[in-house]
Backbone bond lengths (Angstrom), bond angles and torsions (degrees), N, CA, C in turn:
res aa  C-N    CA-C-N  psi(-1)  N-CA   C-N-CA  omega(-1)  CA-C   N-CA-C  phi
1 X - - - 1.461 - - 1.525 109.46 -
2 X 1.343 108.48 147.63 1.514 113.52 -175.50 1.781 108.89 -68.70
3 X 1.336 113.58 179.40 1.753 108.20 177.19 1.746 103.78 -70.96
4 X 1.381 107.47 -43.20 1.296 105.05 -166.62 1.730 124.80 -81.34
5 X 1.248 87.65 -6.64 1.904 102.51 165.59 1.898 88.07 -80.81
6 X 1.011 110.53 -87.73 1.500 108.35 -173.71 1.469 117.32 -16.88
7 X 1.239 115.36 -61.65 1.886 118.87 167.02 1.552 112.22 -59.18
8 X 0.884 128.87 -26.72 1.711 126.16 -179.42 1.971 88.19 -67.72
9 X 1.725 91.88 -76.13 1.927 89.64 -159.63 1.485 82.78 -57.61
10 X 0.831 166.18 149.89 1.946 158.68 89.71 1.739 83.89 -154.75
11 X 1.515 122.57 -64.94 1.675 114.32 157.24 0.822 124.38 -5.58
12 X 1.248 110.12 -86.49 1.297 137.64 164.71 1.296 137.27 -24.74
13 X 1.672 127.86 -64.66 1.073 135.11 132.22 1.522 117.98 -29.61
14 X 1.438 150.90 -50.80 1.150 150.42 -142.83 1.701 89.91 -105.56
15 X 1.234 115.54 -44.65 2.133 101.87 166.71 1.383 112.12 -67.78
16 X 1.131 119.89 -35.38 1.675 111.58 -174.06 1.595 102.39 -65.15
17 X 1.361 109.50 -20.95 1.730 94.21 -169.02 1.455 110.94 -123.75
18 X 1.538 101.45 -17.25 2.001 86.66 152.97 1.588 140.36 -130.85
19 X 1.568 87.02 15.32 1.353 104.22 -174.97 2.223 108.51 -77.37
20 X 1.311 98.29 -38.60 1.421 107.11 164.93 1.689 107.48 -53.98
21 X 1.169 103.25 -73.66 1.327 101.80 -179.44 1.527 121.08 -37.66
22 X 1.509 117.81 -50.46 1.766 115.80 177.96 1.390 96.10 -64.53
23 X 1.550 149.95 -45.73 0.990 118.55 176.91 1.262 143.16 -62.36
24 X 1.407 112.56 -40.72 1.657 116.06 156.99 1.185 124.74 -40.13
25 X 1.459 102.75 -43.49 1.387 107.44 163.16 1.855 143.88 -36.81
26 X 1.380 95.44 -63.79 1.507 135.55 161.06 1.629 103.97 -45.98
27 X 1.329 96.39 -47.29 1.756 115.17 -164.45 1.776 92.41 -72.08
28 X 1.399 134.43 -41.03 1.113 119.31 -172.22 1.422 117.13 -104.26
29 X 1.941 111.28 10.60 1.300 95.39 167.33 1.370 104.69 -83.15
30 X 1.402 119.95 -56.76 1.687 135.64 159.61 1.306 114.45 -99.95
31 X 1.762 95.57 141.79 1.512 112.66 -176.01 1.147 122.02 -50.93
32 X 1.004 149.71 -165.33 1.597 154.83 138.77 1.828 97.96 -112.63
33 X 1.157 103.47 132.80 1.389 101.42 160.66 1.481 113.33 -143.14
34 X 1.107 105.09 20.04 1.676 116.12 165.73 1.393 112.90 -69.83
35 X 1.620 136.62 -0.41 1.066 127.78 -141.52 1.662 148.12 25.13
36 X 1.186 120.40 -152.48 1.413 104.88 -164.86 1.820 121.43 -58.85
37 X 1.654 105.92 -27.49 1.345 106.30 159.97 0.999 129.51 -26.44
38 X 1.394 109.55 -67.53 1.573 148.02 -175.93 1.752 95.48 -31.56
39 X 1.798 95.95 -84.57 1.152 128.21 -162.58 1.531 96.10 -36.28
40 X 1.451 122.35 -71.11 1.145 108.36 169.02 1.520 136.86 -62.44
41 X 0.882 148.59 42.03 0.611 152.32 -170.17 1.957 124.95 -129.22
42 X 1.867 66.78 -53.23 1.737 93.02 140.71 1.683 136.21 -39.52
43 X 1.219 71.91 -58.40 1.533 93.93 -165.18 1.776 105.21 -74.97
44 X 1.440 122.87 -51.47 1.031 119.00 174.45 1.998 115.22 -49.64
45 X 1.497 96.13 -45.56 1.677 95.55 175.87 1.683 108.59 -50.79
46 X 1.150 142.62 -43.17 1.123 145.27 -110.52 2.051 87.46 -131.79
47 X 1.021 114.34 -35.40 1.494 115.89 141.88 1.288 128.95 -43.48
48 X 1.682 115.30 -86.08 1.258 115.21 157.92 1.200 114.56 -0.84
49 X 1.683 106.84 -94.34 1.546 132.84 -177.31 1.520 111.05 -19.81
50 X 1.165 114.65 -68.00 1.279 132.88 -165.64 1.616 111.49 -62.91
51 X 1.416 104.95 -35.90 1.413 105.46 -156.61 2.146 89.67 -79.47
52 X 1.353 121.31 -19.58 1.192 124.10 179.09 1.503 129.91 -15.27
53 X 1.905 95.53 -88.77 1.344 78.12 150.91 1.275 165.19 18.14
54 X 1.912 104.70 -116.19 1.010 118.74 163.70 1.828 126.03 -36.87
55 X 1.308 96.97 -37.88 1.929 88.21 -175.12 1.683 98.92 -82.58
56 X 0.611 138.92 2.17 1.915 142.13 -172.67 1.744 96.83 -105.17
57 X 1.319 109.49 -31.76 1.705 105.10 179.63 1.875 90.60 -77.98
58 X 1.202 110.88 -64.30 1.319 131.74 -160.32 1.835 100.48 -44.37
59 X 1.401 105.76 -48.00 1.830 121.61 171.02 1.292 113.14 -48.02
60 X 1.683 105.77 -34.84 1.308 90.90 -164.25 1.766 107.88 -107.02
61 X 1.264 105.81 -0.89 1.383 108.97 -179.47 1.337 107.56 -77.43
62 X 1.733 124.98 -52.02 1.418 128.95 -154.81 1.541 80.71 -89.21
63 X 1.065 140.71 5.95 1.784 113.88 170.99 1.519 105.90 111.92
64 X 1.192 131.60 -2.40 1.118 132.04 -156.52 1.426 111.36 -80.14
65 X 1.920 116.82 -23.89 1.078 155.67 174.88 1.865 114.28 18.83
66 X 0.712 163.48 170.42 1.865 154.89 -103.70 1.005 108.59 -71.22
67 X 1.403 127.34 12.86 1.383 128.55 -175.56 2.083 83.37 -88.97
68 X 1.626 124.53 -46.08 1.368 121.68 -166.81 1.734 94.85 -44.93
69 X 1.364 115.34 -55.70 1.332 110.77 176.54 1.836 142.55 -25.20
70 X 1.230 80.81 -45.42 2.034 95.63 159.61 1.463 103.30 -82.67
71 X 1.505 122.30 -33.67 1.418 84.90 -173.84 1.670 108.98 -87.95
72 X 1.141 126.15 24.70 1.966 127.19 -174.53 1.235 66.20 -99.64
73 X 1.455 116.83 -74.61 1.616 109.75 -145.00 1.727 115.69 -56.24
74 X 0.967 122.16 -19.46 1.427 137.70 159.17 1.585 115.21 -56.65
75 X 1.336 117.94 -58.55 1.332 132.29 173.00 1.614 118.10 -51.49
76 X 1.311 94.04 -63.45 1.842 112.29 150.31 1.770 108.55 -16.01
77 X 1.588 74.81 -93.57 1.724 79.53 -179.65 1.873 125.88 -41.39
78 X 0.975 90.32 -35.36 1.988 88.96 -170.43 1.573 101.08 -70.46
79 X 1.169 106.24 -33.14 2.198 113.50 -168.44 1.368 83.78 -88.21
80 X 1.044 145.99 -34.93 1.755 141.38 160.52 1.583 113.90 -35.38
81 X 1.497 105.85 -65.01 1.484 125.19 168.46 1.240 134.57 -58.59
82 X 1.724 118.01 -29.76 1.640 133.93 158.62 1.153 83.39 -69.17
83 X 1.203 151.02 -68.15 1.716 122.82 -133.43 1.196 94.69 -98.27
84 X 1.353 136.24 -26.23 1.633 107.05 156.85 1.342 126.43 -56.26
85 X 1.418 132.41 -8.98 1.448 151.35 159.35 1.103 104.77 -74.98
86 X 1.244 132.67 -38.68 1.730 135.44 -177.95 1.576 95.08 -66.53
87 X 1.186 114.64 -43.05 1.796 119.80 -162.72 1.246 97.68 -68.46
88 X 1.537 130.33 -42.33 1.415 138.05 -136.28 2.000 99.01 -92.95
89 X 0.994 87.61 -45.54 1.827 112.37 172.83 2.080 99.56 -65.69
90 X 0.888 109.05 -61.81 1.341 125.31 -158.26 1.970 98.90 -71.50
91 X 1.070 120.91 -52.06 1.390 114.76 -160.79 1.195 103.56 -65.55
92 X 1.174 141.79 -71.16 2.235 139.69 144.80 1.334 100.23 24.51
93 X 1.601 100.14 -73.94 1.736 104.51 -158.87 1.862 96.59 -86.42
94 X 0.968 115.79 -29.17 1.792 101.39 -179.79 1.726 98.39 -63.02
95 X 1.281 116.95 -43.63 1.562 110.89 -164.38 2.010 103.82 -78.14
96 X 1.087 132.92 -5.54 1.717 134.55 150.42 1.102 101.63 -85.25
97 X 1.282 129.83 -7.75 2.014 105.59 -173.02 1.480 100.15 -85.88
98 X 1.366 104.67 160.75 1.614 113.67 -172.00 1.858 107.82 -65.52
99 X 0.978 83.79 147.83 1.521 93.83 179.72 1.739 106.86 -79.08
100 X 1.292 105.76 152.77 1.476 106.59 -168.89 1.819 97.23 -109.29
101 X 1.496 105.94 131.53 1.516 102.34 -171.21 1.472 103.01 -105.73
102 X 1.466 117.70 154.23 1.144 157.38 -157.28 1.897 88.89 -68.03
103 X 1.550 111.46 95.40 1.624 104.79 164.04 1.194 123.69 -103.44
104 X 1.333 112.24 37.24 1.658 102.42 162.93 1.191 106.69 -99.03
105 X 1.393 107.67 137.81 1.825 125.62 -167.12 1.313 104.82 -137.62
106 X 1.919 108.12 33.17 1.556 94.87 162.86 1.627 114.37 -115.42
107 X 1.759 85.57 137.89 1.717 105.25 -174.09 1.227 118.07 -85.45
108 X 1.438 108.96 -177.86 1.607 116.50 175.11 1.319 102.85 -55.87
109 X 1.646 110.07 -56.98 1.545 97.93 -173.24 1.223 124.23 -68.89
110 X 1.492 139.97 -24.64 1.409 134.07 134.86 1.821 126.33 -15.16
111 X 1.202 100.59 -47.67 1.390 114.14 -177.99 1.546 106.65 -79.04
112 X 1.245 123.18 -57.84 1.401 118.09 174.61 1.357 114.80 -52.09
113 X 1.587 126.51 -39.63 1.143 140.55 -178.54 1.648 115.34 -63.85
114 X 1.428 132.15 -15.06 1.114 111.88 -122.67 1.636 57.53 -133.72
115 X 1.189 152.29 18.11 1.402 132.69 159.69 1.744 125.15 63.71
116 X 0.685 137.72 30.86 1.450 158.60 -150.53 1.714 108.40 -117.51
């Protein structure tokens, strides 16, 4: 197999199995409320991203050598460009979602109380 078949499936392989994962991830520090757009959108960046790496090791093992470099930095750029699409989709629906209110409910007398 050529270098650049080898970096596609090894890509490839390395988004299918952690690019889901960084998004769920992402997804449960902050919401998405862009809906399914969003989500994907997400998710495709976070592929990309992930799959980085691996094809730049993979480039440089089978011989493919600084040429792998344009293609990260290429890769880079496009998951750069989805998630400015993630932002563009996403900021609309973050600015209607309910606002999250302030639950700390400890008082003076809590504080005096609380022995400290």
């Amino acid at each position: 197999m050529t270098p650049e078949l080898w970096m596609l499936v090894m890509g490839g392989l390395a988004a299918l199995i952690f690019g889901p994962r960084t998004a769920r991830s992402s997804e449960r520090r902050e919401p998405i409320y862009g809906g399914t757009t969003a989500k994907t959108l997400n998710l495709i960046a976070s592929c990309l991203f992930t799959a980085v790496p691996v094809v730049v090791l993979t480039g440089l093992i089978t011989g493919f050598g600084w040429r792998s470099i344009i293609v990260a930095l290429t890769m880079i750029g496009t998951s750069l460009l989805v998630t400015f699409a993630y932002g563009w989709v996403e900021t609309p629906a973050r600015a209607n979602a309910p606002k999250r209110g302030i639950t700390n409910t400890w008082t003076e007398q809590d504080a005096r109380s609380s022995g400290l």
